[in-house]
N, C-alpha and C positions, 0 to 999 in steps of 0.2 A: 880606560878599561877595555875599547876597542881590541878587537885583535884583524884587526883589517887596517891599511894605509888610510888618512886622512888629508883632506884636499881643505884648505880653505879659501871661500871667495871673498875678496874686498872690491868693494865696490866705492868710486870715490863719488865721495859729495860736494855742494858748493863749497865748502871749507875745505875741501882736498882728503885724504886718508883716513877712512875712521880709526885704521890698525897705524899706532904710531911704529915705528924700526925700533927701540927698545923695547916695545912689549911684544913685536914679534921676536925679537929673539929670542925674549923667552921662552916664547911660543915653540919655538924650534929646539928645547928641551926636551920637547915631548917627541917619545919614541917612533910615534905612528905617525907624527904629521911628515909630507913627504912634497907636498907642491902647496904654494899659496896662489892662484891664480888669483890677480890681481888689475883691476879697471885705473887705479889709481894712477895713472900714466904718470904724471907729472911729479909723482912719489918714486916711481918702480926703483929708480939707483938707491934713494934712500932705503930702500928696502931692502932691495941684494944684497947693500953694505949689509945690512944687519943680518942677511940669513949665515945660518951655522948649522952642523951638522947633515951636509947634503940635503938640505931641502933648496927645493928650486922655488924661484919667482918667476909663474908665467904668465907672460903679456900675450895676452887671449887676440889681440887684435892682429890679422894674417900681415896689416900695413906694414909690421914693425919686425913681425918674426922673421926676417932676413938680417937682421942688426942683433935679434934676441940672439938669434943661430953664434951668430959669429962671433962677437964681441963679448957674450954672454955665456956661452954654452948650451942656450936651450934648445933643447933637442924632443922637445915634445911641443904640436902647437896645438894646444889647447883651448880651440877656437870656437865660435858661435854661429854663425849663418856662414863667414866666407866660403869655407870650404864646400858647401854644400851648393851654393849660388854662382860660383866661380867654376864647379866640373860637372861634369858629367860621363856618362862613360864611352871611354876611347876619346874625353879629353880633358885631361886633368893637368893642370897646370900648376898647380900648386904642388900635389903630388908631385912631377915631375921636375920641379926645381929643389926639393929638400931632398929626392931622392938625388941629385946632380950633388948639394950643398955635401951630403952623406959618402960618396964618392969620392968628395975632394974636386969638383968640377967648377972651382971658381967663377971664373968664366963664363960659365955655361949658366950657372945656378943666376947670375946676376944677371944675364942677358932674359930669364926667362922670368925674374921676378920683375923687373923693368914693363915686359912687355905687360902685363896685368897693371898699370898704373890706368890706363886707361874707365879699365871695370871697377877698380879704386874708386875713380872719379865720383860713380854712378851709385856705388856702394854708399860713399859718405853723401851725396845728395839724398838717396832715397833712406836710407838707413841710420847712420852716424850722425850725421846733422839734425835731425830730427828730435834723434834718442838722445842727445846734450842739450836739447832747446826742453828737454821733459814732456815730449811728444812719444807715444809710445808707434813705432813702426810697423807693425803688424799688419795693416793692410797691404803695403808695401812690398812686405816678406813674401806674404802670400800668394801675390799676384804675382813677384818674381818665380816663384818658386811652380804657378801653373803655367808660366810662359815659357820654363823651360823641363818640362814632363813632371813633375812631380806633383803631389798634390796639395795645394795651399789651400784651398778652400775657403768657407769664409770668416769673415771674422766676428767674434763674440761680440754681444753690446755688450757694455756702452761704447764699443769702438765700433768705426764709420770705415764702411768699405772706399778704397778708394772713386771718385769719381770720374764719370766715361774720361773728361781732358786729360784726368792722370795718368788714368792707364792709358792711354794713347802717349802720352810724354813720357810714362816709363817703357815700356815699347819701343819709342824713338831713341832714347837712351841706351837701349840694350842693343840695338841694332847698330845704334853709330858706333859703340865700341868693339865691336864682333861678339859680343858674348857667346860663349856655347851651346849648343843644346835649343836653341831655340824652336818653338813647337807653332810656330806663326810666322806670315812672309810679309813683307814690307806692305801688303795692302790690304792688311787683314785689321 
């Protein structure tokens, strides 16, 4: 009864997919639905198999959206912290490889997605690994996100701000990989 596009999120569990590929297809009956953004990684083909009707499966994590781009067609990344943790302005990296991918700049698009493998690293350490272990990362975020101008602030209880050694090791982290934007010098 929407008259607005609908997005739906899956999120996978220890069992894998709660949204099985038959019942999304059905799902893809319905007129308004238009993207399933999807956690379900280890699902995502089975799922693509099953979309119909132009709705897209998008794999939110920025790791992967150079294989979604290509192999896949997805052309929207519909992502969670990378983007945000990964640029800043006058240097966007991300942006600047899908706008290369958008061009046709092969080449160019994969030399600049490559070079971020690094921040990858530091992503799924402080971030990704965590949030699979069913730690939630939010101190993490946040303290990324003060390191490089923005404001993270702190975090709600019952969660635990990181302490002094970690922010000193995420810090150390962000520096050995050049991250951008940073708002602190190696002896701070």
């Amino acid at each position: 009864r929407l008259d607005m596009p609908v997005v739906i999120f899956n999120s996978a569990t220890a069992a894998g997919s709660p949204l099985k590929p038959e019942v999304f297809a059905q799902l893809c009956e319905l007129p308004r639905l238009k993207i399933l953004k999807t956690t379900a990684y280890a699902e995502n083909e089975a799922l693509r198999r099953a979309a119909r009707n132009g709705v897209m499966v998008s794999d939110p994590l920025e790791e992967h959206f150079l294989a979604s781009y290509t192999a896949h067609g997805q052309r929207i990344l519909y992502a969670d912290p990378e983007p945000y943790l990964y640029q800043v302005p006058g240097q966007c990296p991300v942006k600047d490889y899908v706008a290369a991918l958008d061009a046709g700049a092969q080449t160019q698009a994969h030399s600049a997605y490559e070079a971020l493998a690094p921040m990858r690293r530091v992503f799924n350490k402080w971030v990704m690994d965590p949030l699979i272990r069913g730690h939630m990362p939010c101190a993490a975020l946040k303290h990324w996100c003060d390191l490089i101008g923005m404001a993270g602030g702190a975090v709600r209880p019952p969660l635990q701000a990181l302490t002094s050694a970690q922010q000193q090791e995420l810090k150390a982290d962000l520096l050995a990989c050049g991250a951008p934007g940073l708002t602190f010098t190696s002896r701070d």
